[in-house]
C-alpha positions in Angstrom: 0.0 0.0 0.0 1.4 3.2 -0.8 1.6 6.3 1.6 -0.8 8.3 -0.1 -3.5 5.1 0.0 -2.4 4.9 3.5 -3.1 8.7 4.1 -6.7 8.4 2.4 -8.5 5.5 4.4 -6.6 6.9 7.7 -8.8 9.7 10.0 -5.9 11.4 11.7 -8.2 13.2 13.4 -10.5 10.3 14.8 -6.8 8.6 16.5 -4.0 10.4 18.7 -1.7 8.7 16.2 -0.3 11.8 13.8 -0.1 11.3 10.2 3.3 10.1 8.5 5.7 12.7 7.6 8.5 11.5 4.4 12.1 12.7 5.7 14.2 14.2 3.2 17.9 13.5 4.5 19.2 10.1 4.3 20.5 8.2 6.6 19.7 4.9 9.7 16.5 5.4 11.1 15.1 2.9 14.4 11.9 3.1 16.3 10.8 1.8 19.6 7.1 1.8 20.2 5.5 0.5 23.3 2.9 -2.0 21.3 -0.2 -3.0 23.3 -1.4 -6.2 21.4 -2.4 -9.1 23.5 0.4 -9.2 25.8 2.4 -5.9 26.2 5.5 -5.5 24.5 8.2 -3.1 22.7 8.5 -3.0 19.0 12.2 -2.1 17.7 12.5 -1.2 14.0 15.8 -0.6 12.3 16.5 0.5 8.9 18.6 -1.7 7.0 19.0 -1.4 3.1 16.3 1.1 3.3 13.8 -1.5 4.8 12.6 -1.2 8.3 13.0 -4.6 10.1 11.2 -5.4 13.1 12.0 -7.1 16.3 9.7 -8.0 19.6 11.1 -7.1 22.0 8.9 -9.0 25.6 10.7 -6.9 28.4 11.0 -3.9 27.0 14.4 -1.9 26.2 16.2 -1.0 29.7 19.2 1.7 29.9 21.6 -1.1 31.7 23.7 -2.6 29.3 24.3 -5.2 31.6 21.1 -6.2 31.1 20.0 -9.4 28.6 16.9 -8.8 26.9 15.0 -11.1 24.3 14.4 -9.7 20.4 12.6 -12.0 18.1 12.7 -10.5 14.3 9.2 -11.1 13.3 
């Protein structure tokens, strides 16, 4: 589906979610979104070959690198 589909069946104004904005410098992007499905977990997307790839992450990201935390790529 292409963004401007994706803008056209979306209410922006019905959701707090705001609508997608294109960046025009290049460069890595990531993303980590608290994702409320049917158990609670993190989302973490990094760009890679200019795809985003996804990972679940259960625990949630903590600021500890000692810390081990589980990422399944899904």
């Amino acid at each position: 589906m292409s963004l401007d589909e994706y803008q056209r069946k979306r209410r922006f104004d019905a959701t707090p979610e705001p609508p997608p904005k294109l960046a025009t410098k290049s460069g890595h992007r990531f993303v980590v979104q608290k994702h409320r499905a049917s158990h609670l977990h993190y989302d973490f997307r990094l760009e890679m070959d200019g795809v985003l790839k996804s990972w679940a992450v259960p625990r949630g990201p903590s600021l500890d690198p000692a810390d081990k935390r589980l990422a399944m790529q899904v």
